[in-house]
C-alpha positions as CSV (number, residue, x, y, z in Angstrom):
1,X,-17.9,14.0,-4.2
2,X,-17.6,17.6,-4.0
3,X,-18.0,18.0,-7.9
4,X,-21.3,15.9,-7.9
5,X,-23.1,17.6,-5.2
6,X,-22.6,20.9,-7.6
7,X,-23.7,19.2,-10.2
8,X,-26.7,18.0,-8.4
9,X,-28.0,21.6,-7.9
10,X,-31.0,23.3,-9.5
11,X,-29.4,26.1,-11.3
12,X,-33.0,27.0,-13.4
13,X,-34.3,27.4,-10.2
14,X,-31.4,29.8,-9.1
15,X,-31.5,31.4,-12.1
16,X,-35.1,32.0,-11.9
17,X,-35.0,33.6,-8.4
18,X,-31.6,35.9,-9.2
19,X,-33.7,37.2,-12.3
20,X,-36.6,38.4,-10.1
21,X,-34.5,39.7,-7.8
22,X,-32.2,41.5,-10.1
23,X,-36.0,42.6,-11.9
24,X,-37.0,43.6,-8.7
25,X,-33.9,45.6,-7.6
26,X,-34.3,47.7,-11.3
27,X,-37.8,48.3,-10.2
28,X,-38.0,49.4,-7.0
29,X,-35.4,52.2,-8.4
30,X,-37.7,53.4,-10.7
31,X,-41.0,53.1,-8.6
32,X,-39.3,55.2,-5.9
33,X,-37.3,57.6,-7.5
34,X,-40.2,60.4,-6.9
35,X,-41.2,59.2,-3.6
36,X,-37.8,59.4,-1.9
37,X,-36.8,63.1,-2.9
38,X,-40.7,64.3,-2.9
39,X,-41.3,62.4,0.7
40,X,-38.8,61.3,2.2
41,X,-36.7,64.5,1.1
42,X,-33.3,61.8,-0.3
43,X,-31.6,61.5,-3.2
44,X,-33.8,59.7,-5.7
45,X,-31.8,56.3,-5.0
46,X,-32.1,56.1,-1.8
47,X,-34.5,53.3,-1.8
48,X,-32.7,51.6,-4.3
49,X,-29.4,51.8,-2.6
50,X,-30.9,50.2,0.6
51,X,-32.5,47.1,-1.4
52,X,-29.1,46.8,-3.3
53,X,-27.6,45.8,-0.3
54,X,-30.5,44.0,1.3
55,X,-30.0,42.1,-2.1
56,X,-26.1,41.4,-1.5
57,X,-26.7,40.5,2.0
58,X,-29.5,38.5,0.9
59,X,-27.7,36.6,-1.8
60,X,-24.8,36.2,0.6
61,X,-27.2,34.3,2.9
62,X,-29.2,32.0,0.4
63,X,-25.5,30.9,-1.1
64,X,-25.0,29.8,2.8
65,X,-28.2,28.4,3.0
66,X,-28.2,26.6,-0.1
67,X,-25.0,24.8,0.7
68,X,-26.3,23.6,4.4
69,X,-28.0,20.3,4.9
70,X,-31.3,21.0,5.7
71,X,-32.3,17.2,7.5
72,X,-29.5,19.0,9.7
73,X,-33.2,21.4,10.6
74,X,-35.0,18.7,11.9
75,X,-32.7,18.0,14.6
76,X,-34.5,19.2,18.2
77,X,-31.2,21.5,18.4
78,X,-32.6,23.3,15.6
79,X,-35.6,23.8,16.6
80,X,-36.3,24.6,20.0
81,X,-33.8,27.8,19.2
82,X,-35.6,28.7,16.0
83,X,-39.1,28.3,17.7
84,X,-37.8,30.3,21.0
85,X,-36.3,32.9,19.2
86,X,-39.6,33.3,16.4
87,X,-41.8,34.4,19.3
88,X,-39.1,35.9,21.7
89,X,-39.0,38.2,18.4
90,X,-42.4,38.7,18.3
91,X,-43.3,39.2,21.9
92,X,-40.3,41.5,22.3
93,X,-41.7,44.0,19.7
94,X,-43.9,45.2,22.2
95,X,-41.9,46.5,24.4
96,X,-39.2,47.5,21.7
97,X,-41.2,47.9,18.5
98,X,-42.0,50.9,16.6
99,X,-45.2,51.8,15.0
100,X,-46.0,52.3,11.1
101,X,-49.1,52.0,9.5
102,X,-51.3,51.6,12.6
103,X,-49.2,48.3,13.2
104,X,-46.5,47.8,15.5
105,X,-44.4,45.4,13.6
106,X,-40.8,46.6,13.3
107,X,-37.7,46.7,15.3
108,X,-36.0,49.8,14.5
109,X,-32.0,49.1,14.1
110,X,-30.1,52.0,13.3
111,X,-31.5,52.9,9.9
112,X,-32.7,50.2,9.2
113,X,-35.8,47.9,10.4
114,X,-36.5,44.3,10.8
115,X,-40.0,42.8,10.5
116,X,-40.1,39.1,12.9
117,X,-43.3,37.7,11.2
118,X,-41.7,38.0,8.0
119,X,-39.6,35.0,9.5
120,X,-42.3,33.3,11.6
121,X,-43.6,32.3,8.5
122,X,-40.8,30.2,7.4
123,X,-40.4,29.1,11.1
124,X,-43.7,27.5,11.2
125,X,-43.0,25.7,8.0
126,X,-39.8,24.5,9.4
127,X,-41.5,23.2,12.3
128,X,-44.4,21.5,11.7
129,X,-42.9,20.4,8.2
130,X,-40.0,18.5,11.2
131,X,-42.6,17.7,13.5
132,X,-44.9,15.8,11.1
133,X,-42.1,13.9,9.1
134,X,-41.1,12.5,13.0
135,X,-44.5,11.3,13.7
136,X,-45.7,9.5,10.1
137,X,-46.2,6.6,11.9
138,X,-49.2,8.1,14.3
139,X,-49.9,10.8,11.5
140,X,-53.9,10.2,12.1
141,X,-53.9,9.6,16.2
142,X,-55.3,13.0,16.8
143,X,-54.8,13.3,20.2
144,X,-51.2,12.4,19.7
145,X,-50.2,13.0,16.3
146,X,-52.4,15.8,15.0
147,X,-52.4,18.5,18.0
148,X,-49.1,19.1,19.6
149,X,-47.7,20.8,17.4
150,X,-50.3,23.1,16.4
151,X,-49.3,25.1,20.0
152,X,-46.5,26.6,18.3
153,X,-48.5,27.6,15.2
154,X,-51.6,29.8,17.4
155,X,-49.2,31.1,19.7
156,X,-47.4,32.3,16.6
157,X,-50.7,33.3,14.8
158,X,-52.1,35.4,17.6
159,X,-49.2,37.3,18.4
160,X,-48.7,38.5,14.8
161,X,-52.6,39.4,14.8
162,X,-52.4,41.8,17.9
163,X,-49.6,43.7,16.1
164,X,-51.9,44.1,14.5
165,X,-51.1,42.3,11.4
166,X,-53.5,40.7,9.9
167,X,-52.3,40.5,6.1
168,X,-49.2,38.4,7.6
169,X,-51.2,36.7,10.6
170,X,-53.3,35.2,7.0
171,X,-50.9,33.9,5.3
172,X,-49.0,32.1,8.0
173,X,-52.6,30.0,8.4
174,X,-52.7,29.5,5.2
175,X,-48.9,28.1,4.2
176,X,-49.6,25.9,7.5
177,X,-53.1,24.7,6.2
178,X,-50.9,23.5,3.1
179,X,-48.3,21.7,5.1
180,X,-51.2,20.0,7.4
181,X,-53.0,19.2,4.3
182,X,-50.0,17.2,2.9
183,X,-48.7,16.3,5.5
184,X,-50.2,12.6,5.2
185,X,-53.2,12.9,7.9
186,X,-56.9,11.6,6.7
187,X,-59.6,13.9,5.7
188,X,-61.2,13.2,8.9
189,X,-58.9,14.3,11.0
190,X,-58.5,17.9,8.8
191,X,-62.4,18.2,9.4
192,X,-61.1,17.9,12.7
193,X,-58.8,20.4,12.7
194,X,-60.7,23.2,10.8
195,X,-63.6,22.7,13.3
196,X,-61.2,22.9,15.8
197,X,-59.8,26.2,14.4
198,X,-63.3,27.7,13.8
199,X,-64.3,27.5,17.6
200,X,-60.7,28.9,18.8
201,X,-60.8,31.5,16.3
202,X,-64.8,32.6,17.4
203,X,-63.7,34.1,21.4
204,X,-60.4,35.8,19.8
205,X,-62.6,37.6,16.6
206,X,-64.9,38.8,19.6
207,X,-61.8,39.9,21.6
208,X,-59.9,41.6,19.0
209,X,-63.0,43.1,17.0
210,X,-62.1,46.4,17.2
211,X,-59.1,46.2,15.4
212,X,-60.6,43.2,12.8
213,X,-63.5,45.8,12.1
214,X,-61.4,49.3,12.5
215,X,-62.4,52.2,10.0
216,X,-59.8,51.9,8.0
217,X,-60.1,47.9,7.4
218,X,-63.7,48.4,6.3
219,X,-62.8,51.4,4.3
220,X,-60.3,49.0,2.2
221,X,-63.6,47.1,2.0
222,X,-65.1,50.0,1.0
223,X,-62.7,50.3,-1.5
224,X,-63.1,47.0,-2.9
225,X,-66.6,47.0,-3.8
226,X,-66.2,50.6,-5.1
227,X,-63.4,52.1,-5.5
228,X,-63.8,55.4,-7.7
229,X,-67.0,56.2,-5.5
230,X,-65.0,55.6,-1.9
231,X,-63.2,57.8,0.0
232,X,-61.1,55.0,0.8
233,X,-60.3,54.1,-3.1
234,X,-57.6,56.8,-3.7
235,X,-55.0,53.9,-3.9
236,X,-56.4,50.9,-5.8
237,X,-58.2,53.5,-8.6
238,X,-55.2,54.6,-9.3
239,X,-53.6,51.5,-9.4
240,X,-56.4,50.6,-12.1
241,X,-55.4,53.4,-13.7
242,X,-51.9,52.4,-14.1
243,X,-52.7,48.7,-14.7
244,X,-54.6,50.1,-17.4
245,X,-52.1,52.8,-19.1
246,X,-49.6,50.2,-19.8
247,X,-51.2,48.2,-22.3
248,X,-49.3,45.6,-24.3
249,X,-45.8,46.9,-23.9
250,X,-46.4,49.5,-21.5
251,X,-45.1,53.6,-21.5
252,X,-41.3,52.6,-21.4
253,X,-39.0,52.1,-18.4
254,X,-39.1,55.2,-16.2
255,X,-42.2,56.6,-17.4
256,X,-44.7,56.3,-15.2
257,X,-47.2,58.5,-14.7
258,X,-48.6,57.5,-11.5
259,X,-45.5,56.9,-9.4
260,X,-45.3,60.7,-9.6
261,X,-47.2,61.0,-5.8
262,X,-50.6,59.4,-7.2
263,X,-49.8,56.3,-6.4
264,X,-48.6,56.2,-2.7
265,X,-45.7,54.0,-1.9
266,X,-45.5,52.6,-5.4
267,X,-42.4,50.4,-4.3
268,X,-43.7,48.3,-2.2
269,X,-47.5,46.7,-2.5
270,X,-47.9,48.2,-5.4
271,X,-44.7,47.8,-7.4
272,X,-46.8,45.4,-9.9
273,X,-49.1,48.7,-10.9
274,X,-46.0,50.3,-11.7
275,X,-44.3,47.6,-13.8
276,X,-47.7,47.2,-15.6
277,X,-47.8,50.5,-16.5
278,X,-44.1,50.9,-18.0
279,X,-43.7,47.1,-19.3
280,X,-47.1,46.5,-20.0
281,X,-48.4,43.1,-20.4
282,X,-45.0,41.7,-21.1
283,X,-43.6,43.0,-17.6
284,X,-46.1,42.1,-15.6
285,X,-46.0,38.2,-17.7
286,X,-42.0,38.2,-17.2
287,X,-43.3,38.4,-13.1
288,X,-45.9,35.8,-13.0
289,X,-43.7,33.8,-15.3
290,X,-41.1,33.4,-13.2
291,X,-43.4,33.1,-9.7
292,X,-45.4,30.2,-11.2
293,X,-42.5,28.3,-12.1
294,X,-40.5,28.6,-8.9
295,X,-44.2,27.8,-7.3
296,X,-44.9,24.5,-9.8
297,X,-40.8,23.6,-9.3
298,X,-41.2,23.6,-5.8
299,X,-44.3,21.4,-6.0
300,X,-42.4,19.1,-8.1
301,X,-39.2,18.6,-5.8
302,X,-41.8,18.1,-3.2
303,X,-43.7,15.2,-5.2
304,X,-39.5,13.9,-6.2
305,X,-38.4,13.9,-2.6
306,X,-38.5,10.7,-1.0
307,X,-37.9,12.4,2.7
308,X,-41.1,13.1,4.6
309,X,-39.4,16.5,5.9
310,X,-37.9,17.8,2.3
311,X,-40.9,17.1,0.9
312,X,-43.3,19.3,3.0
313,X,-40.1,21.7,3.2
314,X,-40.8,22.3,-0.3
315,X,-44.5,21.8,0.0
316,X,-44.9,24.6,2.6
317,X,-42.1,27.1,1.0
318,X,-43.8,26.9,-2.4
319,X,-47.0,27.4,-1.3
320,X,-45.7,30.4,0.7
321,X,-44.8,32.1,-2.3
322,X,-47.8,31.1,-4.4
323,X,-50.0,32.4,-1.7
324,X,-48.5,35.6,-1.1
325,X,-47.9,36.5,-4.6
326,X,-51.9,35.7,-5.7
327,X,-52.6,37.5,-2.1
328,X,-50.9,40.6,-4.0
329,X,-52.0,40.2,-7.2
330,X,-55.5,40.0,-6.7
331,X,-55.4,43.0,-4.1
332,X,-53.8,45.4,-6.8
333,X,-56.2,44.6,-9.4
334,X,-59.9,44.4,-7.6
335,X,-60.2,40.9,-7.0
336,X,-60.0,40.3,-3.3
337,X,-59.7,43.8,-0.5
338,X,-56.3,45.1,-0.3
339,X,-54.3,43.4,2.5
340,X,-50.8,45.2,2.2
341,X,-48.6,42.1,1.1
342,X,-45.6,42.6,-0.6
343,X,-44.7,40.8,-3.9
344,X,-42.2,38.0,-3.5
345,X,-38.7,38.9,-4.6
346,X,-39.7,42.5,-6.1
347,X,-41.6,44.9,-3.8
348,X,-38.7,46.6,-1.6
349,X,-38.3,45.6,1.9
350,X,-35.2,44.0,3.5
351,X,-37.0,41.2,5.5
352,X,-39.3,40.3,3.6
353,X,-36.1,39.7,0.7
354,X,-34.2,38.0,3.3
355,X,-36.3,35.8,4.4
356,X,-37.2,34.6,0.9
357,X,-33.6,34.4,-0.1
358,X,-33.5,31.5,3.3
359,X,-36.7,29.6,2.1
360,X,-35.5,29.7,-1.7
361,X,-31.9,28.2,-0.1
362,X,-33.4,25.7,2.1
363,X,-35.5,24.8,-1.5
364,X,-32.4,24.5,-3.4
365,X,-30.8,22.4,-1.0
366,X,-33.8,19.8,-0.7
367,X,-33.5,19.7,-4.4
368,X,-30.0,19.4,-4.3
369,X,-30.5,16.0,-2.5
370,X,-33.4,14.8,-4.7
371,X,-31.3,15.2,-7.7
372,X,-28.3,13.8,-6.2
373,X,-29.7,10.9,-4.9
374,X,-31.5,10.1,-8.0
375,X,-28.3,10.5,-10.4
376,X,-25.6,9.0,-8.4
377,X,-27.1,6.8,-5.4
378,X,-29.3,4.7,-7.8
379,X,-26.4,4.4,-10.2
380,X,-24.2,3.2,-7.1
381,X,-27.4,0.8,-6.0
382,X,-27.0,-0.6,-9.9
383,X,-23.2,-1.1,-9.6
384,X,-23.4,-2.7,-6.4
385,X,-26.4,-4.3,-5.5
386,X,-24.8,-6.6,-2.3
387,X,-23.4,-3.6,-0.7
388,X,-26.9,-1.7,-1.1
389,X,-28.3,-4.9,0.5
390,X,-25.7,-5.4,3.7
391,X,-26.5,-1.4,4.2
392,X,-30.2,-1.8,4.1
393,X,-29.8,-4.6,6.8
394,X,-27.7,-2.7,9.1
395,X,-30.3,0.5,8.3
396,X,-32.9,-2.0,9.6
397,X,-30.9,-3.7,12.5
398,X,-29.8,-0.1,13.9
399,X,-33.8,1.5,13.7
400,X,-35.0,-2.3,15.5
């Protein structure tokens, strides 16, 4: 038993993620070598030390993960604690929080910090991937089906957005607009929905429009439409310029001009400039490579898996990912305003790794049970088609 359930496991897929990881770890040593003696006044591996063991402690978990049933999440004994916690979390930060970047987003913990929304993203995938499985059979009552659990998701949505954080507060909406989308309901009842979301989200733009429409949001704005002319394009020109330096094959590992103080906090929004400009075209392929196909092998388990919970599991955590790597992309090179979202698996940041080292473990395991089920319970359904038959009637007898 034990032998087929390994064998049932998506190793590409683990491969795929420990090579980004491990890319990402090499990385963020040489995009922060500068910044943490010229800044933070540490040794030059001093970021790199702290994302080896956010890696270790990472991998550690996803191994855990990975090897837990996840239909074990659906139970209500999962999820009221997971919900409570989520916004306990995010409610407690402020009282308890501490303030960086105009946001007040982090709990401070010794030397290190913790970000909650980072995890209220997978939270709400969690839950309204659970709730929606439960109620396929109502899926389109709106009243009834539709709604309810969309309490969870605002509550969530506006307490991330008065951190503020409005990068993070985004993508959550979006990653739950996937789920919803997928999640079986008619086209007429998602009309529904985004009128809905329009007229709730009109009051709280007027209430929070100082923050939406601060200076320094419309400066990154600014920035966009012009960014060697703004005073607010210091950051994305010379992340052009780097994206542009590297060419083909790039200036060589370690040789990057613009990490050298031009390009504030190169590690961490902005790795992707820096790999550009010492790997070139190759590093920067080697990245999206990997991304798309953890992104498109998600998608696939999720089309595979023949549970109404796995599959939007999958649905939601690959479209998390997808999201928030084009969200970072397209910030660093010009084509949308920068947000400050970190690249999956590579920018540094210990949340941000753990939490993707839970999603990609919950993925693993839903694909763990696709794969399994498909080599060994149809071959057992072949072998022994009365026994398959006696099951399915006491299946039907217990659910009557």
């Amino acid at each position: 038993m034990l032998k087929k359930i390994l064998k049932s496991y998506d190793y590409t897929l683990i491969i795929a993620v420990a090579l980004l990881a491990v890319f990402g770890l090499i990385m963020v040593f040489s995009a922060s070598m500068v910044t943490a003696v010229q800044i933070y006044d540490q040794d030059s591996d001093f970021f790199y030390n702290k994302q080896k063991l956010n890696l270790i402690i990472s991998g550690i978990v996803f191994v855990f993960v990975a090897l837990f049933p996840y239909k074990a999440m659906q139970s209500n004994k999962f999820l009221v604690p997971m919900v409570f916690l989520s916004l306990f979390g995010l409610i407690a930060l402020f009282i308890f929080g501490k303030v960086a970047g105009g946001a007040m987003s982090w709990f401070e913990i010794g030397k290190r910090s913790l970000q909650p929304a980072e995890f209220v993203k997978l939270s709400v995938i969690i839950y309204l991937a659970a709730v929606y499985a439960k109620k396929q059979p109502y899926i389109n009552e709106f009243n009834k089906g539709v709604l309810p659990p969309l309490a969870y998701l605002i509550l969530a949505v506006i307490l991330v957005a008065v951190q503020p954080d409005f990068g993070s507060a985004m993508i959550i909406l979006l990653v739950a607009g996937a789920v919803i989308f997928t999640s079986g309901m008619n086209f007429k009842n998602i009309f529904k929905l985004g009128l809905f979301g329009v007229l709730l989200a009109a009051p709280f733009i007027l209430l929070l429009k100082d923050k939406i429409f601060a200076p320094y949001r419309m400066g990154r704005v600014e920035a966009f439409r012009d960014p060697f002319g703004s005073e607010f394009g210091y950051q994305l020109s010379n992340s052009y310029i780097a994206l542009g330096a590297g060419g083909l094959k790039g200036l060589g590992l370690g040789e990057s001009i613009q990490k050298l103080g031009y390009l504030p906090e190169a590690h961490t929004d902005f790795i992707m400039a820096v790999i550009a400009e010492e790997l070139g075209a190759f590093g920067v392929g080697f990245v999206i490579l990997l991304l798309g196909y953890i992104v498109l092998r998600g998608i696939f388990i999720s089309l595979k898996c023949k549970d109404a919970f796995g599959s939007l599991l999958a649905i939601g955590i690959s479209a998390m990912i997808g999201i928030q790597a084009f969200i970072n992309l397209a910030g660093i090179s010009g084509v949308i305003p920068l947000t400050g979202v970190t690249l999956p698996f590579i920018s540094y940041g210990g949340s941000s790794l753990l939490q993707l080292s839970i999603a990609m473990g919950i993925l693993v395991n839903v694909s763990m049970f696709v794969n399994y089920e498909k080599k060994y319970k149809h071959k057992h359904e072949e072998a022994n088609p009365e026994s398959v038959d006696m099951a399915s009637e006491k299946t039907f007898s217990i659910h009557k």
